[in-house]
Backbone bond lengths (Angstrom), bond angles and torsions (degrees), N, CA, C in turn:
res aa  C-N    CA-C-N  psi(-1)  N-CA   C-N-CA  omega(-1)  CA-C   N-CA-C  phi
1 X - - - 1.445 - - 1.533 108.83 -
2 X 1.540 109.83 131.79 1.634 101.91 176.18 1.714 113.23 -104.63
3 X 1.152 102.92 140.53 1.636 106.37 -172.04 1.293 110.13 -94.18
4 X 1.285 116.19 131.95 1.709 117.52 168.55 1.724 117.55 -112.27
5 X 0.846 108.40 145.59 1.754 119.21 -174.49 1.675 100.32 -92.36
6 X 1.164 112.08 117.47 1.338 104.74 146.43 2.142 131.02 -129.32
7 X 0.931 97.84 144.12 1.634 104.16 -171.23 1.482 108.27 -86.51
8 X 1.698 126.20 97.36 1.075 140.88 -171.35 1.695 108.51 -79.66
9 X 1.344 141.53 150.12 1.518 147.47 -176.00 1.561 109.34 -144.29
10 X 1.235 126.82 -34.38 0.927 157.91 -141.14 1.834 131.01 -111.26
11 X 1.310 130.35 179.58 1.044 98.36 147.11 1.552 165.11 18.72
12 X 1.565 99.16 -75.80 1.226 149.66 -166.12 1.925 97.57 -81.61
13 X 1.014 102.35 -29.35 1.783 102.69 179.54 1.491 119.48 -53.83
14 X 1.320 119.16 -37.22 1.210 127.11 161.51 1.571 120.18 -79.96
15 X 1.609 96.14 140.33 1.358 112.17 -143.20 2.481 98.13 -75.24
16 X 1.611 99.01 -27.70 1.346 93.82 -175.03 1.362 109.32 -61.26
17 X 1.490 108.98 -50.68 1.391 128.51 -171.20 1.541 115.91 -46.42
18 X 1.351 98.95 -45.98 1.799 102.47 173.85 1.763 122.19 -84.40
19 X 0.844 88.81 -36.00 1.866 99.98 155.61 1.360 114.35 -52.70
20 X 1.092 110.22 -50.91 1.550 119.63 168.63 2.006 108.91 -36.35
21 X 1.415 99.02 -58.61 1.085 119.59 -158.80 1.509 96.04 -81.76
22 X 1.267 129.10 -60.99 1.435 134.80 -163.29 1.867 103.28 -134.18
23 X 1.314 113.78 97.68 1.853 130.42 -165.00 1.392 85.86 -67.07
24 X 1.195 138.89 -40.25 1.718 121.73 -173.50 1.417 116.87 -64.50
25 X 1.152 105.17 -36.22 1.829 112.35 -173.34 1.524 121.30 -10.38
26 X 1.040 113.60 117.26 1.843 121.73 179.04 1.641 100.23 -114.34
27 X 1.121 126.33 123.77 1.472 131.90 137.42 1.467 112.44 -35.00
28 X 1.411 125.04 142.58 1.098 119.30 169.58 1.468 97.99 -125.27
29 X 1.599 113.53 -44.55 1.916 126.43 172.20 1.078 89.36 159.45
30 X 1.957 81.88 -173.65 1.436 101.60 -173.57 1.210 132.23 -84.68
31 X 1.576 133.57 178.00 0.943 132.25 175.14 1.227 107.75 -132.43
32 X 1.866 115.02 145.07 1.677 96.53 157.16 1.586 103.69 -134.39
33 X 1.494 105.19 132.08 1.659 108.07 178.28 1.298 100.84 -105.48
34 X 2.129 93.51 114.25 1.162 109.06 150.20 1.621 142.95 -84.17
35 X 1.449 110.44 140.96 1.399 111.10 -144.91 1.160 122.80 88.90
36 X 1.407 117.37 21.46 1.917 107.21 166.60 1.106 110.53 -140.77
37 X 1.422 137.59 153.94 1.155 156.86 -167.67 1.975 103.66 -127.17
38 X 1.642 90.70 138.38 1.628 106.85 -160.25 1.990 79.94 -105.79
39 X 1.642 76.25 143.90 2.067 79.20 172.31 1.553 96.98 -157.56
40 X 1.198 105.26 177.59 1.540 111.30 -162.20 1.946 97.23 -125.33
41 X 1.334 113.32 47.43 1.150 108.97 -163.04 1.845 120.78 -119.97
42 X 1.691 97.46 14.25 1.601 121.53 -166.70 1.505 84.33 -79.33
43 X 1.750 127.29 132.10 1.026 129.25 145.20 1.556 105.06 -73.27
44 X 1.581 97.88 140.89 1.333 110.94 174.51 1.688 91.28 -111.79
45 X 1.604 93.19 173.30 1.529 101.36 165.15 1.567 128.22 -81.54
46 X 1.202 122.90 31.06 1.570 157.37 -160.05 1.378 94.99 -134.95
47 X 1.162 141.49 -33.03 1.305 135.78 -161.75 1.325 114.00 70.10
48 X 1.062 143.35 19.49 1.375 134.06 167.32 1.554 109.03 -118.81
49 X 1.159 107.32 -169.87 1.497 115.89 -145.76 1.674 91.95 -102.43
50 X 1.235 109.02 132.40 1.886 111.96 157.03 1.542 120.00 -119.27
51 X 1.127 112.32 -176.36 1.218 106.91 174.64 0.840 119.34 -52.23
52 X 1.644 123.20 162.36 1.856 126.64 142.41 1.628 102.66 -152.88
53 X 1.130 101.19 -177.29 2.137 114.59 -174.64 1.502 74.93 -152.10
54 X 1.749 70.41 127.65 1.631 100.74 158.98 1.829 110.29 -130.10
55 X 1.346 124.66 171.19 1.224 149.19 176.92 1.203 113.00 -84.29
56 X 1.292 106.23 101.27 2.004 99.13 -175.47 1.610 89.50 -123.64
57 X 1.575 110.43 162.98 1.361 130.03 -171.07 1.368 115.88 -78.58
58 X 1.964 98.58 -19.03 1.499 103.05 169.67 1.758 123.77 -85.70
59 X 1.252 70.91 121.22 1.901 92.42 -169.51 1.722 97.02 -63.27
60 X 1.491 110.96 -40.26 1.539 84.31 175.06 1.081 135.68 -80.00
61 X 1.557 128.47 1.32 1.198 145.36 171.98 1.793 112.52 -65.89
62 X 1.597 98.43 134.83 1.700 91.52 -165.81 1.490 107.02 -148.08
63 X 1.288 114.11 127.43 1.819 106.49 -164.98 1.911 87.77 -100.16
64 X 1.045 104.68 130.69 2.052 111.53 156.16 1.205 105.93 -63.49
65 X 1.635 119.18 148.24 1.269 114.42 163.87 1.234 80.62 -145.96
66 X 1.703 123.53 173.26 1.234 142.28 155.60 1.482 113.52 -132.75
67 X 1.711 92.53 135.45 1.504 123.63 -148.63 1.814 93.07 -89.46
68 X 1.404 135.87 120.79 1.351 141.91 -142.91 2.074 96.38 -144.84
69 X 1.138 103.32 103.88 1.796 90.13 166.68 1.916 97.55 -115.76
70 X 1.457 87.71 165.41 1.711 107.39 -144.74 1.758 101.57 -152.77
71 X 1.016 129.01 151.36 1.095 133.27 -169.48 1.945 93.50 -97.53
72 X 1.698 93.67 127.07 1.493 98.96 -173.01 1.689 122.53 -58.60
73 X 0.929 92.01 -23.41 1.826 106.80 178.79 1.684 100.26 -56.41
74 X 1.049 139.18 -23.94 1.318 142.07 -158.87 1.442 101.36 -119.48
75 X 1.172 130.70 0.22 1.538 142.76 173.25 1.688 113.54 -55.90
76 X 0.716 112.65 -50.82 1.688 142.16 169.44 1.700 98.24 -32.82
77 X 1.530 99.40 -71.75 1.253 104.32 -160.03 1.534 111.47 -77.11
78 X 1.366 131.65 -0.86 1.182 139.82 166.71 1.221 99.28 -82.84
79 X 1.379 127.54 -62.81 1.778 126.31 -159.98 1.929 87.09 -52.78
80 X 1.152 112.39 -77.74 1.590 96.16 -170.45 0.999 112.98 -45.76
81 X 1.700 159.84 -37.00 1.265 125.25 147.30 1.335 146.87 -44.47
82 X 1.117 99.31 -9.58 1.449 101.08 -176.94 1.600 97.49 -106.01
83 X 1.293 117.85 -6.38 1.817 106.28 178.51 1.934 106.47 87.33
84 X 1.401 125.74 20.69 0.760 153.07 154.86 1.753 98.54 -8.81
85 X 1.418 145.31 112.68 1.451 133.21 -162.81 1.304 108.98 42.71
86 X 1.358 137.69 34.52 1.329 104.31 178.80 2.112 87.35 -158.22
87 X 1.374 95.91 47.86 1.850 103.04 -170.69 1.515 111.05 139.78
88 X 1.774 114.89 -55.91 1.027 111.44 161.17 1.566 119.72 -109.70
89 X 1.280 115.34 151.92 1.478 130.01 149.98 1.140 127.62 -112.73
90 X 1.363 132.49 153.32 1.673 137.67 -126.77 1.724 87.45 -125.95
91 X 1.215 100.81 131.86 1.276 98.24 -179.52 2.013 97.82 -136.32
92 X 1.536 120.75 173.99 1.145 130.81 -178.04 1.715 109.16 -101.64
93 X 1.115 104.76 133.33 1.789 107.19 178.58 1.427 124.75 -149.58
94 X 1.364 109.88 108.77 1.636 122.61 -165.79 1.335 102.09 -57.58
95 X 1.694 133.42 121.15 1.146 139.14 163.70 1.397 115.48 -99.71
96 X 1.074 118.12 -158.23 1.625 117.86 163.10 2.155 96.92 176.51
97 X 1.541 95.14 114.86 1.226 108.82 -174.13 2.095 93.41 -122.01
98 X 1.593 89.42 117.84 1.619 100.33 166.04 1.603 100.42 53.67
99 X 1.400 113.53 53.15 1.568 115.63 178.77 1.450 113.77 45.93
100 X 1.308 131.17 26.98 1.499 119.80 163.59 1.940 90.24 -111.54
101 X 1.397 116.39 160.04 1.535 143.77 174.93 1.745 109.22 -87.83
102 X 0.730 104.53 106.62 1.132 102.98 165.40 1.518 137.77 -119.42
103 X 1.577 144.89 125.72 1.086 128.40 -143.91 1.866 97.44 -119.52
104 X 1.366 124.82 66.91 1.421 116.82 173.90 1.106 121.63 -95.71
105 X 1.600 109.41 154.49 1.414 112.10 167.75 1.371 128.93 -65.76
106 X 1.700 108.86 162.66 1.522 105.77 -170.02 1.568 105.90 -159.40
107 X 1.397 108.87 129.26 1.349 120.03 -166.80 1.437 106.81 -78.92
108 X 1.710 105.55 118.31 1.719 105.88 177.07 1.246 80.35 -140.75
109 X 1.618 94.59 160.13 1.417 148.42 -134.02 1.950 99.52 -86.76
110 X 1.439 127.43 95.20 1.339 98.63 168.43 1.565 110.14 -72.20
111 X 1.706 91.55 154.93 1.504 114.00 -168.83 1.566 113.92 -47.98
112 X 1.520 130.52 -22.91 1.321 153.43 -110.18 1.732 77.60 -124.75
113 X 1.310 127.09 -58.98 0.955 140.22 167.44 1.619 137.48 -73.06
114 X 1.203 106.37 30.63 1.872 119.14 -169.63 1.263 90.27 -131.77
115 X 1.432 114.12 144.09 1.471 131.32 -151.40 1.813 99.00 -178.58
116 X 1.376 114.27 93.04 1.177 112.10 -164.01 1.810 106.37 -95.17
117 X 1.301 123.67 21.87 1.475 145.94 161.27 1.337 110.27 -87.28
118 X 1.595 123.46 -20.01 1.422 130.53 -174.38 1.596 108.41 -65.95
119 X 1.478 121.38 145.43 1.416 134.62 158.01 1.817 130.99 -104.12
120 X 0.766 136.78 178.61 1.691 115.91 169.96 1.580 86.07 -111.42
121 X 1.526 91.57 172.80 1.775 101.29 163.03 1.820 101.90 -84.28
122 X 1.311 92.48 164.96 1.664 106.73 177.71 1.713 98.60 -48.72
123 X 1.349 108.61 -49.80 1.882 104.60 -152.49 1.680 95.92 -70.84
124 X 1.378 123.84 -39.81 1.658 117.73 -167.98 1.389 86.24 -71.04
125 X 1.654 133.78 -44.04 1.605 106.24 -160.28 1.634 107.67 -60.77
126 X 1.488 110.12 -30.86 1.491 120.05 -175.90 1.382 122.51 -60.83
127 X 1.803 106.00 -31.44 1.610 119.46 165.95 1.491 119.44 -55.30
128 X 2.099 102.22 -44.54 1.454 83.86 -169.30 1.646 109.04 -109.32
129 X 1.511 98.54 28.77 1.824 110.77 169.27 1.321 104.79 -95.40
130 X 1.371 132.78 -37.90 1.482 146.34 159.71 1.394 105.83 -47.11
131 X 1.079 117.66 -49.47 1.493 100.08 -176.84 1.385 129.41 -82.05
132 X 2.004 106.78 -25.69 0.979 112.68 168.12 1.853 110.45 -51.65
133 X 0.867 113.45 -52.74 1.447 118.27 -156.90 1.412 100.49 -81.07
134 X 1.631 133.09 -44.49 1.567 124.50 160.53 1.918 106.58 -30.12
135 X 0.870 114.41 -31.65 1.788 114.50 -158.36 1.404 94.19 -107.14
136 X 1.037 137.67 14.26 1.716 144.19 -179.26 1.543 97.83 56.05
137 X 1.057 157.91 50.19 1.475 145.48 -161.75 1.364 105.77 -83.38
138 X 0.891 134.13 154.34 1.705 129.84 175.03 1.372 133.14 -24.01
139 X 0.899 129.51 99.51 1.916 110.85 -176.98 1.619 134.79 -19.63
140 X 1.392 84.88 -46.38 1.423 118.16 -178.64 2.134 115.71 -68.33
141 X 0.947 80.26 -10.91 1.708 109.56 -157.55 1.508 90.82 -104.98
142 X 1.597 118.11 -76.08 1.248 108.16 166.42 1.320 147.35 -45.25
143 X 1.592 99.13 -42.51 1.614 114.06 173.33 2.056 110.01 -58.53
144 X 1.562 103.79 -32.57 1.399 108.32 178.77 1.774 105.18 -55.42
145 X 0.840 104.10 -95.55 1.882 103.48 146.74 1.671 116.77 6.28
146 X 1.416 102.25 -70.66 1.620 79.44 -169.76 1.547 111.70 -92.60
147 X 1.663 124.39 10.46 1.460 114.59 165.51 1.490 95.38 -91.78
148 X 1.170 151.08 4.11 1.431 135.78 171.74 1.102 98.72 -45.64
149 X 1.817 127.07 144.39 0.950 123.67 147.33 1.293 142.10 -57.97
150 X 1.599 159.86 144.81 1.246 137.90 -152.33 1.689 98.79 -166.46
151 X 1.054 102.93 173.41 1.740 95.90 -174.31 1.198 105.22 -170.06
152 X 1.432 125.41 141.28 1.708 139.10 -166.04 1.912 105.06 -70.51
153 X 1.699 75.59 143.15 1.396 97.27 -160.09 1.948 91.03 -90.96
154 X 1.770 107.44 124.88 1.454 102.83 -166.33 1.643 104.60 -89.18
155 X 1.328 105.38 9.22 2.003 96.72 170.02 1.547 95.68 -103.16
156 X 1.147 102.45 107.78 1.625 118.63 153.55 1.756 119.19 -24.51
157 X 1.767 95.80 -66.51 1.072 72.07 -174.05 1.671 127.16 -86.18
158 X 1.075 120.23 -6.03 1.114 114.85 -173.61 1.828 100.21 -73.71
159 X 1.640 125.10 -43.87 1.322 133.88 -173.70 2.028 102.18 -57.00
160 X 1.168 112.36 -37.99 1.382 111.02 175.93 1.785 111.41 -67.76
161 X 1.293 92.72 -48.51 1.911 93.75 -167.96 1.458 118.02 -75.85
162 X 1.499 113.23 -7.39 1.872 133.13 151.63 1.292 96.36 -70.82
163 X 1.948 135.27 -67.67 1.020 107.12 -158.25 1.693 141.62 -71.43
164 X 1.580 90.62 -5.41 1.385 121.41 -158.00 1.758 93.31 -59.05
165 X 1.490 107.06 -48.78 1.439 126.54 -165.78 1.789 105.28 -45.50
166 X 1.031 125.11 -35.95 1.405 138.32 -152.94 1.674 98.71 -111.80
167 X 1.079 121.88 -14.09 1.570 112.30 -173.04 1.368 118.00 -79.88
């Protein structure tokens, strides 16, 4: 079996949600990238806003991620959730969890797709506030997170079968 690393920010931070997506999923830890700023400004094909990390000049600015390996065979079915070429592109990013290197992939935002008018729905901001806080992430970090603005998602069913995950 070959293992792939990927560096979650998003969504994906919580451990049901990505299980959902990829049943092998292992935690490996956390991450914190310094120099980036977390925003809610990814057009999805929903029209609302998802995550992204960007590169800001402020050094004290720092996005959490959690560092996730997964059996590669199941890679597939994550990139198409996440819009894989089609919003995001996959890029490589040197971490380092508990003094080991690690080189995983990580879903950022093509430019084509950033729309800084965008909002999330209530249930994704709740996915990636849940996860912040499952992973202890900073208070300060979390609380950023849960004053985002956010706004109800008007398809039922899709807003129920997100929230179901978290209940």
């Amino acid at each position: 079996m070959q293992i792939h690393h990927c560096l979650a920010y998003g969504s994906n931070l919580h451990p049901l949600r990505l299980r959902k997506r990829v049943s092998t999923a292992n935690l490996i830890g956390i991450v914190e990238m310094q120099g980036y700023q977390l925003a809610f400004h990814k057009r999805s094909t929903d029209e609302s806003g998802k995550c992204l990390i960007y590169k800001t000049p402020k050094l004290e600015s720092s996005v959490y991620g959690v560092l996730y390996e997964f059996d590669f065979e199941q890679k597939k079915s994550l990139d198409d959730a996440e819009g894989l070429g089609n919003g995001y592109q996959e890029e490589v990013m040197r971490v380092e969890v508990d003094g080991t290197v690690y080189l995983p992939t990580i879903y950022i935002a093509q430019d084509s797709h950033i729309n800084p008018t965008l909002t999330p729905f209530h249930w994704y901001k709740n996915f990636v506030l849940a996860g912040a806080s499952y992973h202890g992430f900073p208070l300060d970090y979390i609380e950023t997170i849960r004053t985002t603005p956010s706004k109800q998602d008007l398809k039922d069913a899709r807003r129920i079968k997100n929230e179901k995950l978290l209940i």
